[in-house]
Kinemage of the C-alpha trace (Angstrom):
@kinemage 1
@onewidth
@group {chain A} dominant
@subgroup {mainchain}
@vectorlist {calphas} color= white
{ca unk a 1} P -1.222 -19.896 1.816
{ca unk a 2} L -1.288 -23.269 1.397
{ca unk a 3} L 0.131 -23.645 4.840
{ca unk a 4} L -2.257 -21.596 6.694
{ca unk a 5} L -5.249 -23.614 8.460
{ca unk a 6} L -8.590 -21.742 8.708
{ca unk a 7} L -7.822 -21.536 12.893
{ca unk a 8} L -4.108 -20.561 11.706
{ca unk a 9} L -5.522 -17.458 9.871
{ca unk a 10} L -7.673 -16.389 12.833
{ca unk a 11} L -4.743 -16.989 14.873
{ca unk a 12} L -2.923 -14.249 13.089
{ca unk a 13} L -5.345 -11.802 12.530
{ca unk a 14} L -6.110 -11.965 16.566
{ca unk a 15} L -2.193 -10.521 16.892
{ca unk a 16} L -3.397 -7.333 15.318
{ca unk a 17} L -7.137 -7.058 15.796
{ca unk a 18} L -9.477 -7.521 18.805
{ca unk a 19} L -12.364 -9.031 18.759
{ca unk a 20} L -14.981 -9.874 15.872
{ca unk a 21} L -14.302 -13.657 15.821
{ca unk a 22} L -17.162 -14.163 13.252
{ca unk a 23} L -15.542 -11.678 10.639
{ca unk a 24} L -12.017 -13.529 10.820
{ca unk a 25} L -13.550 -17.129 10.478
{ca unk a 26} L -15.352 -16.327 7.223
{ca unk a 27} L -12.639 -14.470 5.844
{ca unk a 28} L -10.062 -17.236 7.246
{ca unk a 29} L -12.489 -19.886 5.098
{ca unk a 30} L -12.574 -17.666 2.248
{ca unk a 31} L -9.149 -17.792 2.129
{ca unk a 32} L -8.904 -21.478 2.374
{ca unk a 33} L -11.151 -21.982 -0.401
{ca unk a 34} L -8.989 -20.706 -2.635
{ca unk a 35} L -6.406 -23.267 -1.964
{ca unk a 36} L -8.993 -26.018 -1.760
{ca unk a 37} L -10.234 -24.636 -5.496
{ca unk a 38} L -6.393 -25.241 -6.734
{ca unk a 39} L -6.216 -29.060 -5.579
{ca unk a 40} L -10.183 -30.493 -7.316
{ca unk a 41} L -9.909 -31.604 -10.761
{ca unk a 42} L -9.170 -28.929 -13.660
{ca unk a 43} L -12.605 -29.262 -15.311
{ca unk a 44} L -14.429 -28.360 -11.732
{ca unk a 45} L -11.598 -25.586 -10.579
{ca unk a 46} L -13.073 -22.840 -13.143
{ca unk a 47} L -16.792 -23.643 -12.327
{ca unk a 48} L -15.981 -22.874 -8.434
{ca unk a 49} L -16.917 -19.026 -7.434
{ca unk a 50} L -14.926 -17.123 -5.179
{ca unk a 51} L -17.585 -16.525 -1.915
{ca unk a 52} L -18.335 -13.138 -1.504
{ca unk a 53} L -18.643 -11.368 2.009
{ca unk a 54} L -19.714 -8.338 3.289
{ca unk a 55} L -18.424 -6.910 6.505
{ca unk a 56} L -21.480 -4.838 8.232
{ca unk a 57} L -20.852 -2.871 11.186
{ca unk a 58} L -20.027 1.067 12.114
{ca unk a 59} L -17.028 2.650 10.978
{ca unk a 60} L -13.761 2.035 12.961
{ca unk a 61} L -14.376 -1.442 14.038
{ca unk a 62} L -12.248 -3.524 11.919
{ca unk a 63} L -13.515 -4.025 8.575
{ca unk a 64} L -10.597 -2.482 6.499
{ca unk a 65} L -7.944 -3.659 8.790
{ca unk a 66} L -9.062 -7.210 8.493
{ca unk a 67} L -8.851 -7.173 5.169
{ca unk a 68} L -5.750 -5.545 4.495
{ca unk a 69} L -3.943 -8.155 7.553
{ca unk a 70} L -5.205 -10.998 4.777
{ca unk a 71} L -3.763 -9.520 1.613
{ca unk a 72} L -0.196 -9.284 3.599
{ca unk a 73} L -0.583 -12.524 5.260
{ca unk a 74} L -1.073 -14.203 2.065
{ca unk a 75} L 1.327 -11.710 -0.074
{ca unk a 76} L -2.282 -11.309 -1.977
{ca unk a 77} L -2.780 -8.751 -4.405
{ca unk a 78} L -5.007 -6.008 -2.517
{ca unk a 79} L -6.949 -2.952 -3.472
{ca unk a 80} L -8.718 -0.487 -1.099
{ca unk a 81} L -11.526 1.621 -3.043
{ca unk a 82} L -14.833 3.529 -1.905
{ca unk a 83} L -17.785 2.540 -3.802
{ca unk a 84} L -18.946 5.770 -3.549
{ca unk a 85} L -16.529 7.588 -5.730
{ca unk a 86} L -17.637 5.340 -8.980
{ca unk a 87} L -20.317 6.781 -10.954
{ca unk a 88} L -23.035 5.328 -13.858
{ca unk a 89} L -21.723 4.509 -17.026
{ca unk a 90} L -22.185 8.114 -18.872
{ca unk a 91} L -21.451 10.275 -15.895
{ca unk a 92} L -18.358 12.113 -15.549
{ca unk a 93} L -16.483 10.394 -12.697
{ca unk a 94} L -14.839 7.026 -12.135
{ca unk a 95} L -16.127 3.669 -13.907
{ca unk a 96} L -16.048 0.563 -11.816
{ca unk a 97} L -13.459 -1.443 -14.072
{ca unk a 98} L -10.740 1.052 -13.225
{ca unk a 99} L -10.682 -0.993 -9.899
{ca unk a 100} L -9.643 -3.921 -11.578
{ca unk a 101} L -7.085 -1.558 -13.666
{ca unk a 102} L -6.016 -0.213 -10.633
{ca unk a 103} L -5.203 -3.887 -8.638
{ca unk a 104} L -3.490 -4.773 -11.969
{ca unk a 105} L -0.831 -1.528 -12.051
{ca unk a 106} L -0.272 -1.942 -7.971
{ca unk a 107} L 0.851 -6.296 -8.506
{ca unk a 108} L 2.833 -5.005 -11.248
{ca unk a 109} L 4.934 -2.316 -9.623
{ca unk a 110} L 5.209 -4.599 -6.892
{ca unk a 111} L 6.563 -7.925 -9.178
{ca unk a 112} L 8.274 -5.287 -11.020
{ca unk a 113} L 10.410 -3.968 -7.480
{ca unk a 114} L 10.714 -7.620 -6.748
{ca unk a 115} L 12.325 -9.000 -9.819
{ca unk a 116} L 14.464 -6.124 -9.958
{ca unk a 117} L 15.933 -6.625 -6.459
{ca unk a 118} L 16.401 -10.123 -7.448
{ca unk a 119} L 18.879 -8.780 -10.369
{ca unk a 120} L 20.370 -6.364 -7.890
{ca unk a 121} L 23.962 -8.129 -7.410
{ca unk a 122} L 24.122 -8.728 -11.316
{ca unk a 123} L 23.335 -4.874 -11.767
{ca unk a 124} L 26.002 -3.563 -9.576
{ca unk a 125} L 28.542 -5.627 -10.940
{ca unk a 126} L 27.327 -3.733 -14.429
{ca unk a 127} L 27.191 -0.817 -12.824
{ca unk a 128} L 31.081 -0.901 -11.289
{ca unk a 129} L 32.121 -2.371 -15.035
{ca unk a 130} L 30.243 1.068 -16.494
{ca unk a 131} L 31.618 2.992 -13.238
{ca unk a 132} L 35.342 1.726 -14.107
{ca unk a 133} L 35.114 2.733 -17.694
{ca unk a 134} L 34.240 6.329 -17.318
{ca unk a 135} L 36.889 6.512 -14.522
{ca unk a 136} L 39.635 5.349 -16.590
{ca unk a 137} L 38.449 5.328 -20.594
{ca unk a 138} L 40.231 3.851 -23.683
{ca unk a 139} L 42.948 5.594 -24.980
{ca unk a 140} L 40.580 6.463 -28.372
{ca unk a 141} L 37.971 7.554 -26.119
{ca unk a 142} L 36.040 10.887 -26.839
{ca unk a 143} L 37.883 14.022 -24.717
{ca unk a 144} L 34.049 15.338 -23.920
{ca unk a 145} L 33.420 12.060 -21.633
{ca unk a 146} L 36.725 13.579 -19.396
{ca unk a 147} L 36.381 15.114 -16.314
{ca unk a 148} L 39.332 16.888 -14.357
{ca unk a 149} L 38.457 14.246 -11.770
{ca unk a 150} L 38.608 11.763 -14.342
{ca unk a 151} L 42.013 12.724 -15.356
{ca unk a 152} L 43.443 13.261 -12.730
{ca unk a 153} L 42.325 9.613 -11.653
{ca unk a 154} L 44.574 8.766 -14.921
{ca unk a 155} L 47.445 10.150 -13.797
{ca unk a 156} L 47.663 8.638 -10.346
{ca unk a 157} L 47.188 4.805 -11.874
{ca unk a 158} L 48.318 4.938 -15.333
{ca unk a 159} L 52.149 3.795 -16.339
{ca unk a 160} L 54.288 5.964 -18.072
{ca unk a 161} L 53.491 5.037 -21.805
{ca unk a 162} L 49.962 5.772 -20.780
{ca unk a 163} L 48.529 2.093 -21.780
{ca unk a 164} L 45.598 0.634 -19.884
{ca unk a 165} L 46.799 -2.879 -18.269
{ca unk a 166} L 44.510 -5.141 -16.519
{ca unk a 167} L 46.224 -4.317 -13.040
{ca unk a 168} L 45.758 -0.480 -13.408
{ca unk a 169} L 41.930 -1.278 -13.944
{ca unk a 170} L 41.808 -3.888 -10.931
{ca unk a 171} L 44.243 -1.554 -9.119
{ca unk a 172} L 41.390 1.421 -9.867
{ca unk a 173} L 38.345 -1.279 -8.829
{ca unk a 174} L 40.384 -1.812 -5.361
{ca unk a 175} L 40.206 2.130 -4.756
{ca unk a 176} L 36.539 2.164 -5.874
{ca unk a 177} L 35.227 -0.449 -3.304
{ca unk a 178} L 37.086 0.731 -0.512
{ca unk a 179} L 35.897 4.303 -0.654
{ca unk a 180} L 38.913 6.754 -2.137
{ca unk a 181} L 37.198 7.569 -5.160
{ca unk a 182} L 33.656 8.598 -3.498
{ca unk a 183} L 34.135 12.395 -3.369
{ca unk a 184} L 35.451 12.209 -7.467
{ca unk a 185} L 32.997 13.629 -9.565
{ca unk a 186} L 31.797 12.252 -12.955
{ca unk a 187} L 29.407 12.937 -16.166
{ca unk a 188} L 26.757 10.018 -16.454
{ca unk a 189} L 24.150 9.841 -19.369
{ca unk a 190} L 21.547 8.322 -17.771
{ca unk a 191} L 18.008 7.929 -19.844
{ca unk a 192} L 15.252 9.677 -18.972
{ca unk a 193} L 12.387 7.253 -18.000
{ca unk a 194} L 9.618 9.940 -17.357
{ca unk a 195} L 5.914 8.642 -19.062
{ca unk a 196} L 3.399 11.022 -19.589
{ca unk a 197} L 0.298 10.749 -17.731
{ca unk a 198} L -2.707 11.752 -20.188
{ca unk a 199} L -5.994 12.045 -19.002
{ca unk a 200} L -8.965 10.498 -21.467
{ca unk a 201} L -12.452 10.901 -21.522
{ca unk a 202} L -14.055 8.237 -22.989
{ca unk a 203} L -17.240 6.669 -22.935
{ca unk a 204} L -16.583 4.996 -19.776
{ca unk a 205} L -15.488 8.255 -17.802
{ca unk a 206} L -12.946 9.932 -17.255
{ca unk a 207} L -9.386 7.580 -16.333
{ca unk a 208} L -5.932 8.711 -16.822
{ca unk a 209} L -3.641 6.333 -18.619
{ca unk a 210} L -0.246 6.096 -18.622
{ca unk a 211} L 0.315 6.502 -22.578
{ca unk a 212} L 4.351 6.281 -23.641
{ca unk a 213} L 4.399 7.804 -27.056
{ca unk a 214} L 7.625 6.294 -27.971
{ca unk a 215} L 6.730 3.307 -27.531
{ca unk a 216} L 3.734 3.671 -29.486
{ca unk a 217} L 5.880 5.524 -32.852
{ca unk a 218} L 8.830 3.435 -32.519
{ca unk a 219} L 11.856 4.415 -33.029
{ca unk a 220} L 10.798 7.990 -34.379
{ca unk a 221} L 11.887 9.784 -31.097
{ca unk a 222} L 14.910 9.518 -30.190
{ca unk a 223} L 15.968 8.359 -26.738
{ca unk a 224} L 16.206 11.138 -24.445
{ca unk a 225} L 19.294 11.215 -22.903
{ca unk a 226} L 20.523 13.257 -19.494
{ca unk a 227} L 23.627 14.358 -18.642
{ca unk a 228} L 24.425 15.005 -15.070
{ca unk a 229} L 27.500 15.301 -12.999
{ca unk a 230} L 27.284 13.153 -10.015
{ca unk a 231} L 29.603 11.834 -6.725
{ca unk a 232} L 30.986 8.399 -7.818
{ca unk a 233} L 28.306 6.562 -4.964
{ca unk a 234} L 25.568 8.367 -6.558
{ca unk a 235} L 26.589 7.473 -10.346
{ca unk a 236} L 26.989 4.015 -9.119
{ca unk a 237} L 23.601 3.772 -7.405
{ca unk a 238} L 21.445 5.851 -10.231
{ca unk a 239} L 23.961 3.211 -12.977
{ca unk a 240} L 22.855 -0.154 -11.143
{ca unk a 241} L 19.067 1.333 -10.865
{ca unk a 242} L 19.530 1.375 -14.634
{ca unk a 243} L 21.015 -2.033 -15.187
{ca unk a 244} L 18.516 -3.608 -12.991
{ca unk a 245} L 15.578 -2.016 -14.948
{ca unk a 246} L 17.448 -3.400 -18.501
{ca unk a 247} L 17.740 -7.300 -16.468
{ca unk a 248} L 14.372 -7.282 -15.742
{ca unk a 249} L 12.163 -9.208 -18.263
{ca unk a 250} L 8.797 -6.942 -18.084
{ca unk a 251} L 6.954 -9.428 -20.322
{ca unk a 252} L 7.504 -12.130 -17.907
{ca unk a 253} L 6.550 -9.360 -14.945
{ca unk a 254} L 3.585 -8.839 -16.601
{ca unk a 255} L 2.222 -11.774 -17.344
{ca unk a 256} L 3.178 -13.400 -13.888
{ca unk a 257} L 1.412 -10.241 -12.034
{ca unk a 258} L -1.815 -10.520 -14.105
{ca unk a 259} L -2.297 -14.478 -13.053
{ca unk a 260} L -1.760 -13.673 -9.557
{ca unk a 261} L -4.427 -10.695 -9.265
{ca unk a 262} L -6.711 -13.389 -11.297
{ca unk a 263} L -6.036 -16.464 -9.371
{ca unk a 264} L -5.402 -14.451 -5.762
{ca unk a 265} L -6.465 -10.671 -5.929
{ca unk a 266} L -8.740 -8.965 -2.966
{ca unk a 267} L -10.912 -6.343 -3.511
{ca unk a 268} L -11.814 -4.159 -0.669
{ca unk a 269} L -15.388 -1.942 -1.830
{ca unk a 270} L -15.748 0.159 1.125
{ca unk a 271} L -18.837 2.080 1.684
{ca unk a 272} L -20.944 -0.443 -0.317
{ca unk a 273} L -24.144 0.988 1.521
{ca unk a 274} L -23.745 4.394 0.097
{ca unk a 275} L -24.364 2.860 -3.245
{ca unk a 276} L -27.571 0.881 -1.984
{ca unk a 277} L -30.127 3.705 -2.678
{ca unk a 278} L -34.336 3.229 -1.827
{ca unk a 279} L -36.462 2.475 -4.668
{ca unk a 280} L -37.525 5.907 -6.396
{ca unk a 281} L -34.439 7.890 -4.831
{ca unk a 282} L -34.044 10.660 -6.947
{ca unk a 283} L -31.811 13.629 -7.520
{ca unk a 284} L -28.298 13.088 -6.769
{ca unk a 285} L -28.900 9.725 -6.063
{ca unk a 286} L -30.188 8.834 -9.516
{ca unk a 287} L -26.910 6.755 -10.356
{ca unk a 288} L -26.817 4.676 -7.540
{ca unk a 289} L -28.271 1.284 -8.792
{ca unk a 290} L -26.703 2.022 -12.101
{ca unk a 291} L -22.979 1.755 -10.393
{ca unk a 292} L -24.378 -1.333 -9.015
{ca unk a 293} L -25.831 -2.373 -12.566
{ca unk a 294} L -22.162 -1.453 -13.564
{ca unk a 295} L -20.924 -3.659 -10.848
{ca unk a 296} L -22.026 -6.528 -10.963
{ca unk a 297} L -20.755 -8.127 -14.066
{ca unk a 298} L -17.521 -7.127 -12.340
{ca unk a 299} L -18.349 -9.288 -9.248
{ca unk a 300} L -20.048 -11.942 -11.691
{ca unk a 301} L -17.051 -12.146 -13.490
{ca unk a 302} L -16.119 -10.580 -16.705
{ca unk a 303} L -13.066 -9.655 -18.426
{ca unk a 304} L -11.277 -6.197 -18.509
{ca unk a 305} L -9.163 -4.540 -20.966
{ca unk a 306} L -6.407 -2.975 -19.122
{ca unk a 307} L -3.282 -1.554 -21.115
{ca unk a 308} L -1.264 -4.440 -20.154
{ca unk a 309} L -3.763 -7.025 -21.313
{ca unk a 310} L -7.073 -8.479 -20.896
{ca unk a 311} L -7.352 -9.521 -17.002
{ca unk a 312} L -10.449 -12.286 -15.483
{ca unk a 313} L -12.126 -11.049 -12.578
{ca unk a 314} L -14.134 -14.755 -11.974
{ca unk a 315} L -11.942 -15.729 -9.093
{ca unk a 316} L -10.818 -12.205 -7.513
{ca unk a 317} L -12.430 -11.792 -4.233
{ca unk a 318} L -14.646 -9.481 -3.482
{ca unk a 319} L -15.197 -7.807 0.678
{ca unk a 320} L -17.827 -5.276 0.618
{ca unk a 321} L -18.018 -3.298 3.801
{ca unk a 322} L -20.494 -0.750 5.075
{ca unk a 323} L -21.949 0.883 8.105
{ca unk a 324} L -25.784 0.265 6.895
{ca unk a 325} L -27.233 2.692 9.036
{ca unk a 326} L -29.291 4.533 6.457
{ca unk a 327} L -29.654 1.261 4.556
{ca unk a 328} L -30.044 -2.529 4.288
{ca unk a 329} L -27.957 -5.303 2.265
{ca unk a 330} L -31.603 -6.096 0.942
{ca unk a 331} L -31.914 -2.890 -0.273
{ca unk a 332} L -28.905 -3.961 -3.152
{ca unk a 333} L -30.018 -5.290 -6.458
{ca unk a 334} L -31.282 -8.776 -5.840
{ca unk a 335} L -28.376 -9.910 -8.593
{ca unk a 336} L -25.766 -8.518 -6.242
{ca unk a 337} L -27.102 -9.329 -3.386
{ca unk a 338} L -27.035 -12.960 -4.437
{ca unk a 339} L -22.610 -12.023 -5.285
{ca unk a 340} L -22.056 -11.759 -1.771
{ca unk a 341} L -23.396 -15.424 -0.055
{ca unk a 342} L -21.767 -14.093 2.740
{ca unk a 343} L -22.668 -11.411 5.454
{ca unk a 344} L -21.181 -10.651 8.763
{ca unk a 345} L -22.448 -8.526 11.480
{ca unk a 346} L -19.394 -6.897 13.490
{ca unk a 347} L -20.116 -5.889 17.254
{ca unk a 348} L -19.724 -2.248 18.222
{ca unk a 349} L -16.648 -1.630 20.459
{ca unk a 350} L -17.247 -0.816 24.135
{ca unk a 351} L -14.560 -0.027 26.937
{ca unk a 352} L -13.447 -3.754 27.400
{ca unk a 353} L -12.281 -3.956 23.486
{ca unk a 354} L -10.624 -0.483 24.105
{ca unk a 355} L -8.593 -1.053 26.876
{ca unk a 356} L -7.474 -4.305 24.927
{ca unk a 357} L -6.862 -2.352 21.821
{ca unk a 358} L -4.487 0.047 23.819
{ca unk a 359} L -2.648 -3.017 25.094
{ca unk a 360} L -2.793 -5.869 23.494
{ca unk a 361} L -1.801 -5.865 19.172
{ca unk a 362} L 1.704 -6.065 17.883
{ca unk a 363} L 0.377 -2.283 17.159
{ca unk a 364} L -0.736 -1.228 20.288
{ca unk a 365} L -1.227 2.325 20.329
{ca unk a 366} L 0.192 2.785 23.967
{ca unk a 367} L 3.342 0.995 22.261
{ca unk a 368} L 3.619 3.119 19.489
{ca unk a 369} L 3.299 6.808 21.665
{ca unk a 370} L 6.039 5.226 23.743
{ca unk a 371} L 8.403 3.820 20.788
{ca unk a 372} L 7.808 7.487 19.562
{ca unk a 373} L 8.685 9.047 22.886
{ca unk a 374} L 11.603 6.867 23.530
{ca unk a 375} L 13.808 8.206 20.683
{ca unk a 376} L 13.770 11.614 22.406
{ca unk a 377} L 14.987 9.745 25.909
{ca unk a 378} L 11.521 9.991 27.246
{ca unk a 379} L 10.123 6.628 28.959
{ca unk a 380} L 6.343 6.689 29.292
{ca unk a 381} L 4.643 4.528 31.726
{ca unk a 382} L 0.647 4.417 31.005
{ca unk a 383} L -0.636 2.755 34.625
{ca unk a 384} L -3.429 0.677 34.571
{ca unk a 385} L -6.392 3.056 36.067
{ca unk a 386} L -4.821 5.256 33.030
{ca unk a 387} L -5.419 2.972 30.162
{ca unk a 388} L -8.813 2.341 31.997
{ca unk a 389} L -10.179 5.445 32.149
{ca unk a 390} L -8.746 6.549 28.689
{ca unk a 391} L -10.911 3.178 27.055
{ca unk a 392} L -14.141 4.852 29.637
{ca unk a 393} L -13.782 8.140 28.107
{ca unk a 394} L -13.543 6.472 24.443
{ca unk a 395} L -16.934 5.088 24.915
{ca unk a 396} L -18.614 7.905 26.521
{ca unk a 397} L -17.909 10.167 23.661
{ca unk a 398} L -18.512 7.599 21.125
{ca unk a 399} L -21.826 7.062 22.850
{ca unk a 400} L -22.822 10.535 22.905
{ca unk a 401} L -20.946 12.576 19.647
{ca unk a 402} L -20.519 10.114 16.761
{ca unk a 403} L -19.477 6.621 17.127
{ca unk a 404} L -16.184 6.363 14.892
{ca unk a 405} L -15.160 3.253 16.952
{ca unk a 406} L -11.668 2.778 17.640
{ca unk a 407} L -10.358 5.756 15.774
{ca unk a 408} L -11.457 7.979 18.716
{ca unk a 409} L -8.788 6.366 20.685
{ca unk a 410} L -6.388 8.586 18.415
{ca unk a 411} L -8.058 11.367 18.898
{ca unk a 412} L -7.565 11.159 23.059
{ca unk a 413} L -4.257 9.963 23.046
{ca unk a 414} L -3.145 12.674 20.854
{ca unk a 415} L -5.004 15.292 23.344
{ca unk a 416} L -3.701 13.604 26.370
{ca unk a 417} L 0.244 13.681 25.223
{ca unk a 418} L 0.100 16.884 23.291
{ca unk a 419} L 2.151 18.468 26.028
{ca unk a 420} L 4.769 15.633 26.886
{ca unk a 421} L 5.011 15.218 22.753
{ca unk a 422} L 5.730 19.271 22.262
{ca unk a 423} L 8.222 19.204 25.180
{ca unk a 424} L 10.005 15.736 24.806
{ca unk a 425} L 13.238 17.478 23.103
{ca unk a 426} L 13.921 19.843 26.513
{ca unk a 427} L 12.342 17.492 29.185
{ca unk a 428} L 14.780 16.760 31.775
{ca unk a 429} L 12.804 14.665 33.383
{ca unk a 430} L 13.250 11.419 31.675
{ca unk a 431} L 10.287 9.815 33.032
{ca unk a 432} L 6.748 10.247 32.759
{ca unk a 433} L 3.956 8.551 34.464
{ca unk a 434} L 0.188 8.650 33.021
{ca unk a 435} L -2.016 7.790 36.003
{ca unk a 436} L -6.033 8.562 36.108
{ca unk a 437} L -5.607 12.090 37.946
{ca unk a 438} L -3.367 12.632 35.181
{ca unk a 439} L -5.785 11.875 32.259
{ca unk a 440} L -8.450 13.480 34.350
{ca unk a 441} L -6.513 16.984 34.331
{ca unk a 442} L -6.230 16.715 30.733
{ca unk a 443} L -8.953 15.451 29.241
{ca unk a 444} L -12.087 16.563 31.931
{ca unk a 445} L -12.477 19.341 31.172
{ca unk a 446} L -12.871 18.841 26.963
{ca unk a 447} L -15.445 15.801 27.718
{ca unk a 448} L -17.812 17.052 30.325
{ca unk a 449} L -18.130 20.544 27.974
{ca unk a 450} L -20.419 18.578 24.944
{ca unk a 451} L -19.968 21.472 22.658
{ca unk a 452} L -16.075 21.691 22.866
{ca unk a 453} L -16.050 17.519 23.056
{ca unk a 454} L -17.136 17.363 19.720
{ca unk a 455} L -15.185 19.539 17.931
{ca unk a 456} L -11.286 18.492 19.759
{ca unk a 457} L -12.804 15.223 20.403
């Protein structure tokens, strides 16, 4: 991060989205603020707020995919969640601070994956130690841990007098790595890892927590131990997956996770508007300003008690997102309102952005149908007048159903290769060209009938 200029960041994010300059420059200088934050003076770095945005513009224009392109970028700790599954404090439903849990169990899985590949080399060699000992035991060993495989893997290597030597076990590691011994069979006890997932209702709704019960009593369970008879390859891989979970120091995991989701963490709250209810809403609105209520010491800053600790939220950064048809960022709280210093209008996509979203990202969706395409041996050519009238008929229906933005461009593109993508396996023809007349045949038809556009299209 610390490399990445403001005009760097927009620079990336304009390989996989088009358009919306405004939206990438504030998120590119939120993102830059955070590095500024780390080099002022220690006494001023806590008193320095994350800024706040919120992305407003119809659904299918960006917003998410913005987001999500900075969390990778950066390797940032990210978290996706509609504001309008959370409900009031006392409701049955979802509690707002479940999104902070939530962020906190994702960075941890994925530190946890990380360190564990970093202990991967260390764990196989384990693994082939544990692998070479149930292949060829001590001569006091227990006859239950001997297979017929396992004996008769004895009897090729083993010298008359029946005594292990150092060369019979490096003779039996030689056969191992090159392959002979992956169709033997052997008995692994591997421990079973399973946690049960316990829901609890509590006064802040309903959350399920992972709850290990042996952890909790101590050593009154006993481990629970599985025996299964496995290929050699598959004892080795299920031994090393083992011995890389018993490397891995979880403390350390833990601790380093938590500082990164409170020093670097996004928060994505989609659908912010749905939560922004009129003054004297009732009904089933009734808990709208209280999830905001709930909310904002979130946002604010406050600290939440997750099971692996208590976790900051003053410097996670918060993108709020909504279409705001129905409602207005004024109509939030004033006290969130005044969270999010930040608000960006995105522009609506037209035909010009769609034929450039066909074309132009590392992810263009005319690449993808024809990466898909080409592992049956079918090459798909998409001609100009093609891709142009495809983006024309985007727009129409957008214009005149429901505008969902760039997500109707799945919608056609499915519909117009339906046929090539049922027949691709038995096409002979290895070739096919998508011209206008061709888009016309299939797709005229569906748009000029309204009633039939809008439910296929």
């Amino acid at each position: 991060m610390s490399n990445l200029k403001p005009s760097e960041i927009v620079k990336e994010l304009d390989k996989y989205i088009v358009g919306q300059d405004k939206a990438k420059r504030s998120v590119a200088v939120a993102l830059r603020n955070r590095w500024r934050r780390q080099q002022v003076p220690e006494e001023l770095r806590d008193e320095i707020a994350p800024k706040n945005i919120i992305l407003i513009g119809p659904t299918g224009v960006g917003k998410t995919e913005i987001a999500r392109r900075l969390s990778k970028m950066t390797d940032s700790p990210f978290s996706k969640v509609e504001a309008s599954k959370f409900t009031e404090v006392g409701y049955v439903g979802r509690d707002v601070e479940s999104m902070v849990r939530d962020l906190v169990e994702l960075t941890i899985n994925a530190f946890k994956v990380q360190a564990q590949e970093d202990v991967k080399d260390k764990a196989a060699q384990i693994a082939e130690e544990r692998m070479l000992d149930l292949l060829l035991p001590k001569p006091n060993a227990h006859p239950a841990t001997n297979s017929d495989e396992t004996k008769e893997v004895q009897f090729e290597l083993l010298t008359p007098g029946h005594e292990e030597s150092s060369s019979t076990r490096e003779k039996l590691r030689t056969m191992l790595r090159k392959g002979k011994l992956d169709n033997r069979v052997v008995d692994v006890d591997v421990t079973d890892r399973s946690t049960p997932m316990v829901e609890i209702f509590s006064n802040v709704g309903m959350e399920e927590m992972g709850i290990n019960f042996k952890d909790m009593l101590g050593g009154m369970f006993p481990k629970s131990i599985k025996r299964r008879r496995l290929k050699v390859p598959e004892a080795l891989d299920m031994m090393a997956q083992e011995e890389a979970q018993g490397l891995v120091d979880m403390d350390k995991v833990v601790k380093d996770a938590i500082a990164r989701v409170e020093q670097a963490g996004i928060i994505f709250l989609d659908e912010i508007d749905k939560i922004a209810g009129k003054n004297g809403t009732q009904g089933p609105d009734v808990s709208r300003e209280g999830v905001q209520r709930d909310l904002l010491p979130i946002v604010e800053g406050s600290t939440v008690t997750t099971k692996y600790g208590p976790v900051k939220t003053d410097h996670i950064l918060f993108i709020g997102s909504g279409a705001f048809h129905m409602a207005k960022p004024s109509d939030l709280i004033p006290e969130l309102q005044g969270r999010f210093p930040i608000r960006v209008e995105l522009n609506s996509l037209g035909q010009k952005e769609f034929i450039r979203i066909l074309t132009e990202p590392r992810n263009a969706l005319l690449l993808q149908y024809m990466a898909l395409l080409r592992t049956e041996g079918v090459d798909v050519v998409f001609e100009d007048d093609a891709v142009s009238e495809i983006a024309r008929m985007a727009e129409e229906v957008n214009d005149r159903t429901e505008n969902i933005g760039a997500r109707r461009l799945h919608t056609l593109m499915e519909r117009l290769l339906e046929d090539v993508l049922f027949d691709a396996p038995e096409m002979k023809q290895q070739r096919v060209t998508i011209d206008k007349a061709y888009v016309d045949e299939k797709l005229k038809e569906i748009k000029d009938d309204e009633d039939l556009s809008r439910y296929i299209l």
